[in-house]
C-alpha positions in Angstrom: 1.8 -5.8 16.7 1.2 -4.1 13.1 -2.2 -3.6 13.7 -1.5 -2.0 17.0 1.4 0.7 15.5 -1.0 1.3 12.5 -4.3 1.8 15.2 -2.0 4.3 17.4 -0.6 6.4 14.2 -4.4 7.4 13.1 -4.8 9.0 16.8 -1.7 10.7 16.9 -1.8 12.0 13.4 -5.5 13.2 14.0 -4.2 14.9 17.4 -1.6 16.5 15.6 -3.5 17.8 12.8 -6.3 18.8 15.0 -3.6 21.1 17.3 -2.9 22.6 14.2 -5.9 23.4 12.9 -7.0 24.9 16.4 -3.8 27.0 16.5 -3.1 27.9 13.5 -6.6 28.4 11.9 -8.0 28.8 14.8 -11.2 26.0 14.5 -12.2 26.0 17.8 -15.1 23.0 16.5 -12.1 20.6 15.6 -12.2 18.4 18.7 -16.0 18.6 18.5 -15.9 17.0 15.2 -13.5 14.3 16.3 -16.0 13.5 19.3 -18.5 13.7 17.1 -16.9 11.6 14.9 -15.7 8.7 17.6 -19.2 8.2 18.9 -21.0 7.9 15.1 -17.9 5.4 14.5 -19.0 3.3 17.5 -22.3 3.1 16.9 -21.5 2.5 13.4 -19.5 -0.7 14.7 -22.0 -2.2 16.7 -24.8 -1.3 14.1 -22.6 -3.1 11.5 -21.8 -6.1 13.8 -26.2 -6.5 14.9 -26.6 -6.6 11.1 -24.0 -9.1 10.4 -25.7 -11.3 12.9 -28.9 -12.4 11.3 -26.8 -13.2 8.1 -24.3 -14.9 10.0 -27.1 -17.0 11.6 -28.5 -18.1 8.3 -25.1 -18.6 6.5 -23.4 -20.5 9.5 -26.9 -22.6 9.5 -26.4 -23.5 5.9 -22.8 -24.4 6.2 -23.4 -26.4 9.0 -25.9 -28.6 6.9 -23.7 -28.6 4.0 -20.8 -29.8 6.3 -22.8 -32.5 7.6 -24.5 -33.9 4.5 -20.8 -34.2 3.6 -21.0 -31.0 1.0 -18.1 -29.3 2.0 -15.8 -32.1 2.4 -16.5 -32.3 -1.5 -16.0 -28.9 -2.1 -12.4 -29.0 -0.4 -11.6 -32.3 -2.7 -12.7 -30.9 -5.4 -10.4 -27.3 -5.3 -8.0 -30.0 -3.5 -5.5 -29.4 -6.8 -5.1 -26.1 -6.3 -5.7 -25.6 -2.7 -3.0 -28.0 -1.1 0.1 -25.7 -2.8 -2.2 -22.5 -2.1 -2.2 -24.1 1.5 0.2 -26.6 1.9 -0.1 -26.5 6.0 -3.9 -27.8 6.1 -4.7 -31.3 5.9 -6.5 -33.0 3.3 -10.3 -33.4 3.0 -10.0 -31.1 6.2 -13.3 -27.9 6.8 -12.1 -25.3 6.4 -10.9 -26.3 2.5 -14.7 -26.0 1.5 -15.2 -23.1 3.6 -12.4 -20.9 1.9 -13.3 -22.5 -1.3 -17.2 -21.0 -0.6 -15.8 -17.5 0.5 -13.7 -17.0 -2.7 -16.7 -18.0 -4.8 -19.1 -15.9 -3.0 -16.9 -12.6 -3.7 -16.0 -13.4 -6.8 -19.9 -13.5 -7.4 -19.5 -9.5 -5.6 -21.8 -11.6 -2.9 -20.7 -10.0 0.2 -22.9 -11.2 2.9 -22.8 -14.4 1.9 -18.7 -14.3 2.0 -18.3 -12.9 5.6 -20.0 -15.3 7.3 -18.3 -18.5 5.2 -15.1 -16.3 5.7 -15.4 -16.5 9.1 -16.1 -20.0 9.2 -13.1 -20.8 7.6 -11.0 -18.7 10.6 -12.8 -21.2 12.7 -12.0 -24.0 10.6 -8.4 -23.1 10.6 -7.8 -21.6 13.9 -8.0 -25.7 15.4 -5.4 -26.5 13.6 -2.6 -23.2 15.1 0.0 -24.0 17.4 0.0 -20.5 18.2 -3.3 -19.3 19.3 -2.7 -15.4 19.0 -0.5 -15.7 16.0 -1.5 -15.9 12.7 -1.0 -19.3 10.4 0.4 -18.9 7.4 -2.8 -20.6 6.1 -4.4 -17.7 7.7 -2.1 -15.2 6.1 -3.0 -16.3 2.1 -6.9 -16.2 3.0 -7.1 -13.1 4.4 -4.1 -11.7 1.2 -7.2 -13.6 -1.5 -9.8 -11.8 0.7 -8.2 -8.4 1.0 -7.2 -8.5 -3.1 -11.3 -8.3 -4.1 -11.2 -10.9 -7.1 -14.5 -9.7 -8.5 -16.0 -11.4 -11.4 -19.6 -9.8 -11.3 -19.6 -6.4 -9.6 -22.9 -5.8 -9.9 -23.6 -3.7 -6.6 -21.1 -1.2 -8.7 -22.8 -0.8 -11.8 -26.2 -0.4 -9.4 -24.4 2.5 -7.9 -23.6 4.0 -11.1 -27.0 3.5 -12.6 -28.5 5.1 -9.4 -26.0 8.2 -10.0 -27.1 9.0 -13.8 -24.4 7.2 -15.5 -26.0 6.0 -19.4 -23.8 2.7 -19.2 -23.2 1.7 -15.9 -21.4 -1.6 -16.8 -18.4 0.5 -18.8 -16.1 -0.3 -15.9 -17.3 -4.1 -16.1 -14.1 -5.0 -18.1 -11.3 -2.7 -16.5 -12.4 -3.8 -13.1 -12.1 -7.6 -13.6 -8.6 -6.5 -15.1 -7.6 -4.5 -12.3 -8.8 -6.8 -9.7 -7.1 -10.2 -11.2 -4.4 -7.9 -11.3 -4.3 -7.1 -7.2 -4.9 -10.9 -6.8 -2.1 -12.4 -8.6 0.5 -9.9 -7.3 -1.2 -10.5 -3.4 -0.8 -14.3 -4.3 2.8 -14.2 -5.3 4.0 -12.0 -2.8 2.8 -14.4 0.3 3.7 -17.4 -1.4 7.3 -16.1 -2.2 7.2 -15.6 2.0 5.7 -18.9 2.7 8.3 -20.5 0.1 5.8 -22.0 -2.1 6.5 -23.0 -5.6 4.3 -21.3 -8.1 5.3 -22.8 -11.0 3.0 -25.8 -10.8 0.3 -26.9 -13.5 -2.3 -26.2 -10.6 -0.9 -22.9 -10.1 -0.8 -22.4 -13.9 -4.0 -24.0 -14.6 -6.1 -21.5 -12.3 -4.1 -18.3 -13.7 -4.1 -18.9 -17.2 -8.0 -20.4 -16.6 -8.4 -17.0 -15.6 -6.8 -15.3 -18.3 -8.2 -17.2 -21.1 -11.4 -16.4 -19.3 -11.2 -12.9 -18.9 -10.4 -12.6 -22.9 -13.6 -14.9 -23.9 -15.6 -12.6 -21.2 -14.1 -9.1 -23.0 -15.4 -10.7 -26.8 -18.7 -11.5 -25.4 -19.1 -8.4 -23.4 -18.5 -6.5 -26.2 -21.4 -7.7 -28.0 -24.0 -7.1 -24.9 -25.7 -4.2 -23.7 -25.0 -2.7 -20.7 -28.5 -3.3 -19.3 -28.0 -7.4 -20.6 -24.7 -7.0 -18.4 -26.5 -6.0 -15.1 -29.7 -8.6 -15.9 -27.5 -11.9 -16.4 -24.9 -10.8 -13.9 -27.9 -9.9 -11.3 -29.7 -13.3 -12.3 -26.3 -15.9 -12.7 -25.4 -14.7 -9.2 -28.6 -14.8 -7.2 -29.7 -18.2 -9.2 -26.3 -19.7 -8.2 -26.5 -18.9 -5.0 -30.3 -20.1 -4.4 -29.4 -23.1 -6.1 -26.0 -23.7 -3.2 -28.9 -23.5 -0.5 -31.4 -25.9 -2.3 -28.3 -28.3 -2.8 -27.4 -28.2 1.2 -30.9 -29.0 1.9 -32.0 -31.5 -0.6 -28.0 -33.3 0.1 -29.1 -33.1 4.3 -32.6 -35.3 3.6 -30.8 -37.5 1.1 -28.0 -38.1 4.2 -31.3 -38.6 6.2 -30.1 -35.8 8.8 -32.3 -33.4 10.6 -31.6 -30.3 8.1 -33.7 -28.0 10.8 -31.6 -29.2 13.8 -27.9 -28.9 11.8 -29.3 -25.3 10.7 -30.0 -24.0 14.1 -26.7 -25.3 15.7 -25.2 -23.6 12.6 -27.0 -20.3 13.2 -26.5 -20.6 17.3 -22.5 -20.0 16.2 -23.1 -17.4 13.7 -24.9 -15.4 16.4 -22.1 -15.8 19.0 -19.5 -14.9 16.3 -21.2 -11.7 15.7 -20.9 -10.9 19.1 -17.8 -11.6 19.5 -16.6 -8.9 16.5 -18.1 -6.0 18.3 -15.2 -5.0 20.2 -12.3 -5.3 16.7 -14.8 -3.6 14.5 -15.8 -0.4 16.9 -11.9 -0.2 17.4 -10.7 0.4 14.2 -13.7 2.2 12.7 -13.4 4.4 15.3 -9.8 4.9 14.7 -10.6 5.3 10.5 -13.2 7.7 11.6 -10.7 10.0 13.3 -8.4 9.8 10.5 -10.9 11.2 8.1 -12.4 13.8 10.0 -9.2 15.1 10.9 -8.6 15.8 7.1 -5.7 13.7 7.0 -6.5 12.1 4.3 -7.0 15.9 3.0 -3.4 16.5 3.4 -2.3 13.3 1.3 -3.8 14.4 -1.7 -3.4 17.8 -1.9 0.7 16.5 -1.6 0.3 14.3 -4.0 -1.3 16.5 -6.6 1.6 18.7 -5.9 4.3 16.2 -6.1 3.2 14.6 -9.2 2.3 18.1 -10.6 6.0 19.1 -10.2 6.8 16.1 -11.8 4.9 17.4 -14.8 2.6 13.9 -15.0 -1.2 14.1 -15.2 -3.3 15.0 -12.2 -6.5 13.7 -13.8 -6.7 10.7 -11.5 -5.8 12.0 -8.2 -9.3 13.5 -7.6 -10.4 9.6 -7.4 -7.7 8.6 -5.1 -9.5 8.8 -1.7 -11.6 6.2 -2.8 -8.5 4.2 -3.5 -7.2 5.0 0.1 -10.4 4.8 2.1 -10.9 1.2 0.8 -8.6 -0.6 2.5 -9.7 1.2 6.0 -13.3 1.6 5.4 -16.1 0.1 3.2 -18.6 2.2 3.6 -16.0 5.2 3.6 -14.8 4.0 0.1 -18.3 3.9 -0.8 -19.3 7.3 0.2 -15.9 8.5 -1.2 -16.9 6.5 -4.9 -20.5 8.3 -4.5 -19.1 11.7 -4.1 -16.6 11.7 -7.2 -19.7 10.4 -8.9 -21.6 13.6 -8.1 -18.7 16.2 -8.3 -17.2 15.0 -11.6 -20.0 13.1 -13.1 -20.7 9.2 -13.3 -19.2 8.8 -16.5 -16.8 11.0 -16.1 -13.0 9.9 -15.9 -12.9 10.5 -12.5 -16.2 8.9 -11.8 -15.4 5.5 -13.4 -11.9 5.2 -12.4 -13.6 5.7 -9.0 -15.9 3.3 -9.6 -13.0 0.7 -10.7 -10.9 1.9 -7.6 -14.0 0.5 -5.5 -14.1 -3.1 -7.0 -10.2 -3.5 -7.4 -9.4 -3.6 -3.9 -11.5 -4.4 -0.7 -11.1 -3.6 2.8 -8.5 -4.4 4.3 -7.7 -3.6 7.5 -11.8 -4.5 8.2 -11.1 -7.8 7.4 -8.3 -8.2 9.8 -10.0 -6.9 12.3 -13.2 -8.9 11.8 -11.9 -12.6 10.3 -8.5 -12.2 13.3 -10.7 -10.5 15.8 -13.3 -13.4 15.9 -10.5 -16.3 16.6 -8.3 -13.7 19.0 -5.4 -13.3 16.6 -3.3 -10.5 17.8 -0.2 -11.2 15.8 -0.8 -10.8 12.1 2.3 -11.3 11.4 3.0 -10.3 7.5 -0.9 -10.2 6.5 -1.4 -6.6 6.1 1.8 -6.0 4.3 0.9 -8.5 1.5 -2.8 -7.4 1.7 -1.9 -3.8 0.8 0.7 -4.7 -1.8 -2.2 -6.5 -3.3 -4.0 -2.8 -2.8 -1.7 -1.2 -4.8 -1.1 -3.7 -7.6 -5.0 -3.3 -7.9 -5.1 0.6 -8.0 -2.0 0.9 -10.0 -3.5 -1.5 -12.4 -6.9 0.5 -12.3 -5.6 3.7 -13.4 -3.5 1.9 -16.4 -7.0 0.6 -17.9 -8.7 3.2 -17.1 -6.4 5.5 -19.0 -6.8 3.2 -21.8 -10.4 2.4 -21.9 -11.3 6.2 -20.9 -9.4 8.9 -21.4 
């Protein structure tokens, strides 16, 4: 029912401003742009959703290898500790534990297409086991809050961008944006399992968050020493080596189970081809509706006001000019993107608007794309409390990001 309200409002408010711009400027090309706009957002869904289907096919052939040579049923005893209070509601030893255990990793690895396709698997995974088909699970709910808070412990496709734009150390933001994202994560965490009533103050809980802390400081004293071009090369290697290494695992595990590896990977690849499918319709929906928003210049009119605002308020403006990245994120990827590339060119890639745009992009990931994708492949229609704590993990990520930033940058 969210989704629907929030889908609706991005119409409206692009009507509106569009009526306005037509009347009162007098842009008689408005509603061509918004055309315009709706039919390169539809074919930018379906382009999306046909290139998500060969690497759904191979990922979803892997898994299904790994799940039969027993891989994944180790994967979910293994996180077992910290995964039954993270999701108390899904049985032991059960799929989808390795699964969500596989996606995490893969993003935190910044290893996108990797993690959509195990994402979705775990949707699968923990769609047999709702009572209500159309609503979502609270399992559901803490997935898709970890998903939509971007823990990111190697954002190399970042520092790639960054290098590509000019910038003489693209792996500057490499510290603030681990910060900012663990940040985004523990506050998204908290918040859904204060609504689910689960007790964080467990040794699993506190394990896994103060691992992370004590991990993030021995990264900052080693990162300190390295280069920025030894940054990118061991972050580019470690993640593509560890990766190559899962597939070689799930293969040589499959003929040591004696199981017919080729077979298990076509059946795997058979679902990942009808799951792509199936996203079509959710992902044209609300890229179209994203599309409108932007074109309108709605997002236009939220920073000019907030630049005002804050300028009456006599606080420093320096970071508004890299807050459409911030906001674009959680509606658009590839709008986020473009928005991150265009502060790079206007201000400079190692500027302060250019990094903090940079960090915005890692901090946070999209969320309303990954309700519409993960929900819209199991039919959820009811999402319940998922984008409230998804975008308060948003916020705790971009709040956090302009803190560091300020710190590290200015």
């Amino acid at each position: 029912m969210v989704l629907n309200y929030i889908w609706i409002s991005f119409f409206v408010i692009a009507f509106i401003i569009s009526l306005l711009k037509l009347f009162i400027g007098g842009d008689f090309s408005v509603f061509t742009d918004l055309m315009n706009s709706v039919f390169a957002s539809a074919k930018l869904g379906f382009e999306i959703s046909l290139g998500l289907t060969g690497v759904l096919a191979l990922w979803l052939g892997f898994m299904k290898i790994g799940e039969r040579a027993g891989i994944v049923g180790a994967l979910a005893r293994f996180a077992s500790p910290l995964f039954s209070k993270l999701f108390p509601d899904l049985p032991k030893d059960h799929p989808a534990l390795g699964a969500i255990f596989m996606n995490l990793s893969a993003n935190m690895l910044n290893l996108d297409n990797a993690a959509t396709p195990l994402g979705l698997k775990a949707m699968k995974e923990m769609q047999t086991l709702n009572d209500k088909e159309d609503t979502a699970s609270n399992p559901m709910i803490m997935f898709l809050v970890l998903n939509a808070s971007g823990l990111t412990l190697i954002p190399i496709t970042i520092m790639v961008y960054r290098a590509q734009m000019g910038s003489t150390n693209p792996a500057d933001i490499f510290i603030p944006l681990m910060v900012s994202t663990f940040a985004a994560t523990l506050v998204g965490v908290s918040y859904v399992c204060f609504k689910q009533r689960i007790n964080m103050l467990n040794k699993a809980f506190v394990f896994f968050f103060g691992g992370i802390s004590l991990f993030l400081l021995a990264l900052i004293f080693i990162v300190s020493s390295m280069s920025q071009e030894l940054i990118a090369l061991y972050s580019s290697f470690g993640a593509n080596f560890l990766l190559f290494c899962i597939i070689m695992t799930f293969i040589l595990q499959g003929l040591r189970k004696k199981i017919n590896v080729y077979d298990a990977f076509v059946e795997g690849a058979k679902e990942g081809f009808s799951t792509a499918i199936s996203i079509i319709p959710y992902l044209i929906a609300m890229l179209v509706a994203v599309g409108l928003f932007r074109t309108s210049g709605a997002m236009d009119f939220v920073i000019d006001g907030i630049s005002f605002l804050l300028a009456k308020l006599d606080i420093d403006t320096s970071f508004v000019a890299a807050l459409p990245t911030a906001f674009m994120k959680p509606l658009s990827g590839s709008g986020a993107r473009g928005m991150m590339l265009d502060a790079m060119q206007t201000y400079g890639a190692d500027s302060f608007v250019g990094r903090l745009a940079s960090v915005f992009q890692g901090a946070t990931d999209t969320t309303f794309y990954l309700v519409a994708v993960y929900y819209g492949a199991v039919n959820i229609k009811k999402t319940r409390y998922t984008i409230s704590g998804a975008l308060l993990a948003d916020l705790a990520g971009v709040v956090t990001a302009i803190f560091v930033c300020y710190l590290f940058f200015s």
